[in-house]
MARBA-3410 file (N, C-alpha, C, O; in Angstrom, 1 decimal):
183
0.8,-1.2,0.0,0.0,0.0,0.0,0.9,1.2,0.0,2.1,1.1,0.4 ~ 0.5,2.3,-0.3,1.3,3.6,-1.0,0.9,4.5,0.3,-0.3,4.6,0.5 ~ 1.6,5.0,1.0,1.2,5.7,2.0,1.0,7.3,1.3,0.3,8.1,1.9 ~ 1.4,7.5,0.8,1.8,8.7,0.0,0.3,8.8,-1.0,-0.1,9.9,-1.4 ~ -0.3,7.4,-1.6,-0.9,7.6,-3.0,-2.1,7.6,-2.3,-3.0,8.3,-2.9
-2.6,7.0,-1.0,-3.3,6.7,-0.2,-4.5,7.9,0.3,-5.7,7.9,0.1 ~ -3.4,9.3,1.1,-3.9,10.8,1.1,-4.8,11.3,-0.1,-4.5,11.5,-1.3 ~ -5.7,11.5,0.6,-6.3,12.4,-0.3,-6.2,13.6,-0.9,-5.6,14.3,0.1 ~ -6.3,14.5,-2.0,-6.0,15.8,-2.6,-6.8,16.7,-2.2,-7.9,16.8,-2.8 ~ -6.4,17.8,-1.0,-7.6,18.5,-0.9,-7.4,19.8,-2.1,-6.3,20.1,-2.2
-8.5,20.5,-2.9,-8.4,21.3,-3.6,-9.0,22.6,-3.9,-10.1,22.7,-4.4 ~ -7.9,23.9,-3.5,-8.7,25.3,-2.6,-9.8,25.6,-3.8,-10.1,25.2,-4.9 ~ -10.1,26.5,-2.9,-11.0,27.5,-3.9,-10.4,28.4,-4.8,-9.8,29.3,-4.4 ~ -10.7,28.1,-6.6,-10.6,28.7,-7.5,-9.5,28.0,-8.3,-8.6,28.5,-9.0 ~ -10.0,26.3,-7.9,-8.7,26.1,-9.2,-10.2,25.0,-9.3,-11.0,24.4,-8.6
-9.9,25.2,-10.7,-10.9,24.0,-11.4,-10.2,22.4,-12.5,-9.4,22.2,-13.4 ~ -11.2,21.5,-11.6,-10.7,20.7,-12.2,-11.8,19.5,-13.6,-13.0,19.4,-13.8 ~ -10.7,18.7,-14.1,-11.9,18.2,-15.3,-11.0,17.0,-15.4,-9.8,17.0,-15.4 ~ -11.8,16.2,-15.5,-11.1,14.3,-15.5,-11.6,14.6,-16.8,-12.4,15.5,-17.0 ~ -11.2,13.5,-17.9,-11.1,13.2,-19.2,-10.9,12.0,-19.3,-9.8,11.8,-19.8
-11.6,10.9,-19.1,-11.0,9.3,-19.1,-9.2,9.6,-18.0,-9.2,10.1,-16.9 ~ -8.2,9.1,-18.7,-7.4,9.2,-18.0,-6.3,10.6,-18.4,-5.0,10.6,-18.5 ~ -7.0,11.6,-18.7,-6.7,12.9,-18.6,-7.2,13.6,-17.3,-8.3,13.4,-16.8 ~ -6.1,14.6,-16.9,-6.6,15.3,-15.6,-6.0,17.1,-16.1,-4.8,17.4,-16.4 ~ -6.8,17.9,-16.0,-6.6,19.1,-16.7,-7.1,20.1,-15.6,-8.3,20.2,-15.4
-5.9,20.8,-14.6,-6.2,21.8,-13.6,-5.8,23.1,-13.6,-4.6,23.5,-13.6 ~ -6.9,24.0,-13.7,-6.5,25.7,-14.2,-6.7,26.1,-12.8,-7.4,25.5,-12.0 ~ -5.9,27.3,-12.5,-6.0,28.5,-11.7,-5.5,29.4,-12.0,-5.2,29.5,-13.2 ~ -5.2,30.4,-11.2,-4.8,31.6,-11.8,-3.2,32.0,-12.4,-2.8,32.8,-13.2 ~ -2.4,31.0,-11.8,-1.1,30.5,-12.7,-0.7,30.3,-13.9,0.3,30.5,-14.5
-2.2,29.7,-14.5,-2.5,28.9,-15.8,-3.2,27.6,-15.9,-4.0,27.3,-15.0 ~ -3.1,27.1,-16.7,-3.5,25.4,-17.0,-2.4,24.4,-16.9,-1.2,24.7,-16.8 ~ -2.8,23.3,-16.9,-1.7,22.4,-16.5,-2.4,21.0,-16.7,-3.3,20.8,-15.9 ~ -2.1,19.7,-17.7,-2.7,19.1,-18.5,-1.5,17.5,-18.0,-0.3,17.5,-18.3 ~ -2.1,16.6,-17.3,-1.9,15.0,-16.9,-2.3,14.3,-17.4,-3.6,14.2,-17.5
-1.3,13.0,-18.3,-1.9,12.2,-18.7,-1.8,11.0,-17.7,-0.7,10.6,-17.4 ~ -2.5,10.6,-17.4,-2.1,9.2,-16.3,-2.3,8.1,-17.2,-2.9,8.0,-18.3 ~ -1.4,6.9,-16.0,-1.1,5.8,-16.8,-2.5,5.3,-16.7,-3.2,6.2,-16.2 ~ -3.2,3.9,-17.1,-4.5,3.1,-17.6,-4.1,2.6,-15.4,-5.0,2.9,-14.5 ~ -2.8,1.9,-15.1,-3.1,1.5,-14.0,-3.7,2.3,-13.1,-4.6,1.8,-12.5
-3.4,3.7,-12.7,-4.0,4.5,-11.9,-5.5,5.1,-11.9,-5.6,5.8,-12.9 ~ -6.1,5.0,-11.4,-7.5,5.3,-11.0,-7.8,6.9,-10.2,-7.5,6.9,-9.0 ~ -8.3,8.1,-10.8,-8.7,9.4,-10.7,-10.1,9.4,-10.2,-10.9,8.9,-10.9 ~ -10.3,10.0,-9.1,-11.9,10.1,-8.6,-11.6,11.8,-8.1,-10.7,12.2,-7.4 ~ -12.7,12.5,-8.7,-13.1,13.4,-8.1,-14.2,14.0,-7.6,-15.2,14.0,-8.2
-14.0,14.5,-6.2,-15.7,15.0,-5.7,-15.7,16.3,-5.5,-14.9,17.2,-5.1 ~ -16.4,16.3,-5.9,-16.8,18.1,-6.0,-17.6,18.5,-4.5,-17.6,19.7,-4.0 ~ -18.0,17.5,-3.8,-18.4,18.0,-2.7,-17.5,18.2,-1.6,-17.6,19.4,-1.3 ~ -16.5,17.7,-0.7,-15.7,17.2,-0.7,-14.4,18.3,-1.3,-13.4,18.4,-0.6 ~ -14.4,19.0,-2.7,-13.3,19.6,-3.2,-12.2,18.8,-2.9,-11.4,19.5,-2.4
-11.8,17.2,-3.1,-10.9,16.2,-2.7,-10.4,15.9,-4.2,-11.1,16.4,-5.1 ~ -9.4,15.2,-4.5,-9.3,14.5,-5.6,-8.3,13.0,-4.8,-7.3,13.0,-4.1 ~ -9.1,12.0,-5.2,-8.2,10.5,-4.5,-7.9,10.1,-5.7,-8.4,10.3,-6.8 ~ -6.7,9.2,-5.4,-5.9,8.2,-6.2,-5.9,6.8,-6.0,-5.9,6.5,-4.8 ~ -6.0,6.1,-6.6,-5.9,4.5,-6.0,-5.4,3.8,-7.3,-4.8,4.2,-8.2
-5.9,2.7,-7.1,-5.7,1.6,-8.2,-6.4,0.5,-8.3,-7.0,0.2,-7.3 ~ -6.5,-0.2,-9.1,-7.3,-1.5,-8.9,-7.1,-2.8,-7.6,-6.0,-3.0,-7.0 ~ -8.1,-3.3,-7.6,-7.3,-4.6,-6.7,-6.6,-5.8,-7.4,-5.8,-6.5,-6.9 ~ -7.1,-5.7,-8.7,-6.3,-6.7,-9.5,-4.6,-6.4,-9.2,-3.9,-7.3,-8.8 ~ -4.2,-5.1,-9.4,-2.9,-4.4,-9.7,-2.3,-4.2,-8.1,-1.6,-3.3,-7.9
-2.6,-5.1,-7.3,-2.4,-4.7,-5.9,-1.5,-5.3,-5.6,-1.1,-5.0,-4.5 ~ -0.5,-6.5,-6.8,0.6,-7.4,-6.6,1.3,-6.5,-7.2,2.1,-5.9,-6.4 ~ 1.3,-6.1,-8.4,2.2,-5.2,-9.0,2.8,-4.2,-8.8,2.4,-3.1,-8.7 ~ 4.1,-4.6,-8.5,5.3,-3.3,-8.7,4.9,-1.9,-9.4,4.8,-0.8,-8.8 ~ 4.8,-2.1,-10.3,4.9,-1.1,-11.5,3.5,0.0,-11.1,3.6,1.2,-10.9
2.5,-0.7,-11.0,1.2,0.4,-10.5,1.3,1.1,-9.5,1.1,2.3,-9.4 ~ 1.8,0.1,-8.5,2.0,0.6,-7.1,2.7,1.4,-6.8,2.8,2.0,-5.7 ~ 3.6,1.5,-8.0,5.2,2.7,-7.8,4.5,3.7,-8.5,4.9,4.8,-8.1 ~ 3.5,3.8,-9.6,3.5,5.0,-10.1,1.7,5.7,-9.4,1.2,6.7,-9.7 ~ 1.2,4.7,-8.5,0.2,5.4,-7.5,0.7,6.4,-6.9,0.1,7.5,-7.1
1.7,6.3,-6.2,2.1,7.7,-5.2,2.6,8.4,-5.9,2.6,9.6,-5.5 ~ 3.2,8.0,-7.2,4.1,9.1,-8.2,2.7,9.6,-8.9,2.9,10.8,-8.7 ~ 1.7,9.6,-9.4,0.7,10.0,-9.9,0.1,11.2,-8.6,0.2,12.4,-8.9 ~ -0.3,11.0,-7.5,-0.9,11.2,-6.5,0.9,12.8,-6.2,1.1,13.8,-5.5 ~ 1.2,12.6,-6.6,1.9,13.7,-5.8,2.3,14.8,-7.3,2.7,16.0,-7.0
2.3,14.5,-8.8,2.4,14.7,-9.5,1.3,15.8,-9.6,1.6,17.0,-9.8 ~ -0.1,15.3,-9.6,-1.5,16.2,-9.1,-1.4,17.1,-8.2,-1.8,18.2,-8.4 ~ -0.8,16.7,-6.9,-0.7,17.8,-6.0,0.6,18.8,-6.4,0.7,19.9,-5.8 ~ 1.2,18.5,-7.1,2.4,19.9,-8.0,1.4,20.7,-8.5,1.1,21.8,-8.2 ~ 0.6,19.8,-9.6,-0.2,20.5,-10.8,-1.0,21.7,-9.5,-1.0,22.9,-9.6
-1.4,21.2,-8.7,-2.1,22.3,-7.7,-1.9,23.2,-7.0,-2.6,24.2,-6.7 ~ -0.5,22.9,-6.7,0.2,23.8,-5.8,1.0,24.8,-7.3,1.2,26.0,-7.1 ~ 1.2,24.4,-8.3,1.5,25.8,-9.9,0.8,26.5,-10.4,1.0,27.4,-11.1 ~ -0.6,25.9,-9.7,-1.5,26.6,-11.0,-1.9,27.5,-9.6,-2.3,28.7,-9.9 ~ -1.8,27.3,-8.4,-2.3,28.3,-7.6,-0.9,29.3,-6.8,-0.7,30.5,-6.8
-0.3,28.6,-6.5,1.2,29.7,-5.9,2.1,29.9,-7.2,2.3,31.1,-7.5 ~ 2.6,28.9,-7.8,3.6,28.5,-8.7,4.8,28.7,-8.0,4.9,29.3,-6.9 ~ 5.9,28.1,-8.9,6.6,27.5,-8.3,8.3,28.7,-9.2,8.3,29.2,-10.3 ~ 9.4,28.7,-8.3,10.5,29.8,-8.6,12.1,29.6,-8.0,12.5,29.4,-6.9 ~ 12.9,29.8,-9.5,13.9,29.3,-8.9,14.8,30.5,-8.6,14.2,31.4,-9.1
16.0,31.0,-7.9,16.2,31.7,-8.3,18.2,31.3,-8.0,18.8,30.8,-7.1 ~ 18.4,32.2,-9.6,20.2,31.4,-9.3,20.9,33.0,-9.2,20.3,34.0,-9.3 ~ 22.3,32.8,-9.1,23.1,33.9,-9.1,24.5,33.4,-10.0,25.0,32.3,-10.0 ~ 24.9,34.5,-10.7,25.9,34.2,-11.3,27.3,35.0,-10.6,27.4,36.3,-10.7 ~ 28.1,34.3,-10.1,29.6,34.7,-9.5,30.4,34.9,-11.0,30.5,34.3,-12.0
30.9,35.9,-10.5,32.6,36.4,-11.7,32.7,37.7,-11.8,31.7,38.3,-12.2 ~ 33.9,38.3,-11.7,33.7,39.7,-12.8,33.2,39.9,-14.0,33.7,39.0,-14.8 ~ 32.5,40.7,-14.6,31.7,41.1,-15.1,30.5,40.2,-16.3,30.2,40.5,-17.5 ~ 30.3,39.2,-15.3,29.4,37.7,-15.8,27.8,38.5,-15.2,27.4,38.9,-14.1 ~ 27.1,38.4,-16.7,25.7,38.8,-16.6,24.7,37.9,-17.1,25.2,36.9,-17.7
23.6,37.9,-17.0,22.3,37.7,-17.9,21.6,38.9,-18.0,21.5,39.9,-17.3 ~ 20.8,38.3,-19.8,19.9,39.3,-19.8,18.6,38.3,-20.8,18.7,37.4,-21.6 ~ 17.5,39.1,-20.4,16.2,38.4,-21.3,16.3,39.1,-23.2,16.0,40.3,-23.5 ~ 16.9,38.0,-24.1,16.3,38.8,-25.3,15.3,37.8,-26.0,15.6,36.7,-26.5 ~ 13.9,38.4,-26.0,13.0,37.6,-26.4,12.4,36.7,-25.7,11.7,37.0,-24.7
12.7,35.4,-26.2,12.4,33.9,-26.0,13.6,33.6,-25.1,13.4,32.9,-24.1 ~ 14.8,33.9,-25.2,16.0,33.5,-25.1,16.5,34.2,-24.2,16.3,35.4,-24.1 ~ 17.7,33.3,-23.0,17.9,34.3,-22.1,19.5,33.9,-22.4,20.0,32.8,-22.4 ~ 20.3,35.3,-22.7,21.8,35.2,-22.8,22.7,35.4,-21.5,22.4,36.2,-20.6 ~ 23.7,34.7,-21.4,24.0,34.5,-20.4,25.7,34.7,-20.9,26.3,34.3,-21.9
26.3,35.5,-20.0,27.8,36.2,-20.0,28.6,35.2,-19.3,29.1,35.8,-18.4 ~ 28.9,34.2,-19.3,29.9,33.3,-17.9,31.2,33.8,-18.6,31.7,32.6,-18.5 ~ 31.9,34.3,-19.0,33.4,34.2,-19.3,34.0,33.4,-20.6,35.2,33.1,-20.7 ~ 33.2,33.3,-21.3,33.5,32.3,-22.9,33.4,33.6,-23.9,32.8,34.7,-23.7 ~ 34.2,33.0,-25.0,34.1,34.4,-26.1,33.2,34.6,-26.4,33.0,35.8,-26.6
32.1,33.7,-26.6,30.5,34.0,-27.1,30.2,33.5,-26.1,30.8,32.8,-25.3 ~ 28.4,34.4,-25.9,27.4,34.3,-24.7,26.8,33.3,-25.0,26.6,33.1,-26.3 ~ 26.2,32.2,-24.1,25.5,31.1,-24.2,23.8,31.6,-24.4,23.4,32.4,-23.6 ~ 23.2,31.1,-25.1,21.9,31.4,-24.9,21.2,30.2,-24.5,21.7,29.1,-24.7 ~ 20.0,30.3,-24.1,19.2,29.1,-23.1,17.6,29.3,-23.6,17.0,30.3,-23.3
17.2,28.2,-24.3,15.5,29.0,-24.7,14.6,28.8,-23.6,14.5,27.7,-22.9 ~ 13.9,29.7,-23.5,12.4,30.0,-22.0,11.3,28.8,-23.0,10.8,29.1,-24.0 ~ 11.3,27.9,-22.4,10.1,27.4,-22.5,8.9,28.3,-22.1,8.9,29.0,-21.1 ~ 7.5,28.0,-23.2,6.8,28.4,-22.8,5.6,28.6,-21.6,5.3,27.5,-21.2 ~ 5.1,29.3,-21.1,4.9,29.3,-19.7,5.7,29.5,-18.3,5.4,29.4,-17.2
7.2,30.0,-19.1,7.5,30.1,-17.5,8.1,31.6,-18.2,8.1,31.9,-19.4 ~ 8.6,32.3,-17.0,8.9,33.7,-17.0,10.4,34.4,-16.1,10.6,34.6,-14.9 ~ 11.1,34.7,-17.0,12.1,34.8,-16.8,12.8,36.1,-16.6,13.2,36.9,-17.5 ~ 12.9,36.4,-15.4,13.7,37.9,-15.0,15.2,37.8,-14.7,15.6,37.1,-13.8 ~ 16.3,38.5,-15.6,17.3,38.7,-15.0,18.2,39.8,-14.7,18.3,40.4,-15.7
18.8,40.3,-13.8,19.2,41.8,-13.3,20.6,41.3,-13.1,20.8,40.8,-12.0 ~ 21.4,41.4,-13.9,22.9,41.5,-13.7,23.0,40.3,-13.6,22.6,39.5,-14.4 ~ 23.5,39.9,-12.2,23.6,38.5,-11.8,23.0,37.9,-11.1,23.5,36.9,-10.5 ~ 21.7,38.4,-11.0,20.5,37.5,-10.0,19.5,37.4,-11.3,19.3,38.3,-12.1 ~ 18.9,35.3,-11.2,18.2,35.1,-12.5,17.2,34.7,-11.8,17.5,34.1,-10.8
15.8,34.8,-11.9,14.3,34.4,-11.6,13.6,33.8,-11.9,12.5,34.4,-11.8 ~ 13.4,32.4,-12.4,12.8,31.8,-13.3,11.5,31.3,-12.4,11.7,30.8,-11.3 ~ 10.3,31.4,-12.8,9.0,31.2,-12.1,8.5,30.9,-13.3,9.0,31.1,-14.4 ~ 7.2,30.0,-12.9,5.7,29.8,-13.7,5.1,28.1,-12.9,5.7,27.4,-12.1 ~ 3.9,27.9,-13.3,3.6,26.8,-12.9,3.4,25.3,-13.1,2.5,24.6,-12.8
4.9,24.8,-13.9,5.2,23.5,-13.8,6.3,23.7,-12.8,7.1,24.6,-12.6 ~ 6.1,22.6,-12.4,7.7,22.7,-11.6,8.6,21.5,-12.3,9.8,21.5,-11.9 ~ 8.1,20.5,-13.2,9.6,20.1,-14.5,9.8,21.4,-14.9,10.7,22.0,-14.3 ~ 9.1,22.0,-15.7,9.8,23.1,-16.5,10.6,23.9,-15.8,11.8,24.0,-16.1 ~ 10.2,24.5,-14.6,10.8,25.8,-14.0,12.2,24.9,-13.5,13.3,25.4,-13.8
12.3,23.8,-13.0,13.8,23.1,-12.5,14.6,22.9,-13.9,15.7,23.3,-14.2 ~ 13.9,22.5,-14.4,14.6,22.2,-15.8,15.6,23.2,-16.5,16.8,23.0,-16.8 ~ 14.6,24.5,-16.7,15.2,25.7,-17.2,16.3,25.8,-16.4,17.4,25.9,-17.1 ~ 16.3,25.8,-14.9,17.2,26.3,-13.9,18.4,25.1,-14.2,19.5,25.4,-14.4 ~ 17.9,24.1,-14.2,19.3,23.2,-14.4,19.8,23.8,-16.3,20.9,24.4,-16.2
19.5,23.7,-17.2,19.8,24.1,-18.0,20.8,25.5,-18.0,21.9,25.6,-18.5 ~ 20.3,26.2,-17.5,21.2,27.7,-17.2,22.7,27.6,-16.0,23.7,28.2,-16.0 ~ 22.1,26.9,-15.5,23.2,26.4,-14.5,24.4,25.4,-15.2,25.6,25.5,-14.9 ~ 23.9,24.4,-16.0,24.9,24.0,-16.8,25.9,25.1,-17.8,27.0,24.9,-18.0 ~ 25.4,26.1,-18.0,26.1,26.9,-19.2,27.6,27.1,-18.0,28.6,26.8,-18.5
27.6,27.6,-16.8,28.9,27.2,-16.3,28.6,26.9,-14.4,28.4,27.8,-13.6 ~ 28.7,25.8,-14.3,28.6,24.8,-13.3,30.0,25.6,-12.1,31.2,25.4,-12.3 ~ 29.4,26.5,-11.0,30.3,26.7,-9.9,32.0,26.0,-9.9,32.0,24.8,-10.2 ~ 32.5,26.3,-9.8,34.1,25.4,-9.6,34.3,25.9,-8.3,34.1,27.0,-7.9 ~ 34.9,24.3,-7.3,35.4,24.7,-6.4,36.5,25.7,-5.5,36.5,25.8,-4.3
37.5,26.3,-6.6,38.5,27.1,-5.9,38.6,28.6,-5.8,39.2,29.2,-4.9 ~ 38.1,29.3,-6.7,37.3,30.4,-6.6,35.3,30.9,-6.7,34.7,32.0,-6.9 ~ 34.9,29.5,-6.5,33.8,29.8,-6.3,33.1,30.3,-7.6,31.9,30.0,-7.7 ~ 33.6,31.0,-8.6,32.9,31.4,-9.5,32.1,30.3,-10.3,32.3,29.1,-10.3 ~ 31.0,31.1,-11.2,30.0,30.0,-11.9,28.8,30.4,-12.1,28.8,31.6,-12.1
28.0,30.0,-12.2,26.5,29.9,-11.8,25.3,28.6,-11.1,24.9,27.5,-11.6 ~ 25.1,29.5,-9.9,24.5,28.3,-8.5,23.2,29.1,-8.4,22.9,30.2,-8.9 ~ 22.4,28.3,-7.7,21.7,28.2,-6.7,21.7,29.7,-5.8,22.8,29.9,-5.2 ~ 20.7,30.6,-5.6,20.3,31.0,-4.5,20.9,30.6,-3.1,21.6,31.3,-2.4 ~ 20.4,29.1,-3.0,20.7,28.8,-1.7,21.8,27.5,-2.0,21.8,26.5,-1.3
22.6,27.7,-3.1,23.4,26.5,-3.0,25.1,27.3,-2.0,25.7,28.3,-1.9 ~ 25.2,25.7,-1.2,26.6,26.1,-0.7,28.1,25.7,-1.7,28.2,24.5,-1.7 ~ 29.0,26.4,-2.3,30.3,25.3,-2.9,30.8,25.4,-1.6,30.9,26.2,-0.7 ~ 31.3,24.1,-1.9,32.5,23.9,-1.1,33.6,24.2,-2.0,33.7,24.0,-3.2 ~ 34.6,24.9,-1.1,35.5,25.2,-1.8,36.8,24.4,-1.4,36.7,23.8,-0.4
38.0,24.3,-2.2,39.2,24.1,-2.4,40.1,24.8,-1.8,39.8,26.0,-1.8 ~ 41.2,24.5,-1.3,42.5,25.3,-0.8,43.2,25.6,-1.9,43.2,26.8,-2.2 ~ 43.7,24.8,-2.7,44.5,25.5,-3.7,46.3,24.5,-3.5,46.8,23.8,-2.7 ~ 46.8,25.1,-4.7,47.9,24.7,-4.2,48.6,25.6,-3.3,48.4,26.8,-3.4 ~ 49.4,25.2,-2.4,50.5,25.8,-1.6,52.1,25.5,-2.2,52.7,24.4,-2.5
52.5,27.1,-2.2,53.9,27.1,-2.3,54.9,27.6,-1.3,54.7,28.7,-0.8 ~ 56.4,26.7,-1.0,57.1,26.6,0.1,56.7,25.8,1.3,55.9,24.9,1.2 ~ 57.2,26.1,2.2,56.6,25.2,3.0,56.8,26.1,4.1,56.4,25.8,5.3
END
């Protein structure tokens, strides 16, 4: 049994929801946000209640495979809920002398210290602010918004001995000593 798939979804006031066979499609004021679930998982919604449960069959009650994507379904819904109503934000910093971002368009260009600037495309739906070296990435998937953020973070990945790069807000580097000369 899925202790996780088990909980019920409670769901506030002003996000609406619509089952579709095994489509599940949740708007609020974030946006829309569109689930296909697998045939094993089972979607019940009550409108009185404002709940949404997850389960599965009893046939599927031996099986690995259902049982692992009941709580993975069941928590996947409650993201869709928690984006379309708060949404979800990453936000990174870029370390170095004179290492920037800026929004052109679709595309957010990014300064790390290479002869040419890396560009990174904004998927659509999420929203991207950047001011020198603080970057913002928000909207309400939270694949997309991590995604983006891992993606921009790759263009130059922190190094341990001066710290420079581009991290995380709240990431810590550990750093390196370095070499020592003399003794």
């Amino acid at each position: 049994m899925s202790r996780v798939g088990k909980k019920p979804i409670s769901v506030p006031s002003g996000v609406k929801i619509s089952l579709n066979g095994q489509q599940i499609t949740v708007e609020g004021k974030k946006g829309s946000l569109t689930l296909d679930v697998r045939k094993d998982v089972k979607l019940t919604w009550d409108e009185s209640e404002k709940s949404i449960s997850v389960g599965i069959d009893e046939k599927d009650a031996d099986n690995r495979a259902a049982k692992a994507q009941w709580g993975t379904t069941r928590a996947l819904v409650q993201n869709m809920i928690f984006g379309v109503t708060d949404g979800y934000e990453k936000k990174l910093e870029i370390v170095g002398v004179g290492w920037n971002a800026e929004v052109q368009g679709q595309k957010l260009k990014v300064n790390v210290g290479y002869a040419d600037p890396r560009f990174v495309s904004i998927p659509e739906g999420v929203t991207v602010t950047a001011e020198k070296q603080n970057i913002t990435i928000a909207g309400p998937d939270k694949q997309q918004v991590g995604q983006m953020a891992a993606e921009v973070r790759a263009t130059r990945k922190p190094e341990p001995y001066n710290g420079k790069g581009v991290k995380y807000a709240n990431e810590v580097i550990r750093r390196k000593q370095g070499k020592q000369f003399g003794s």
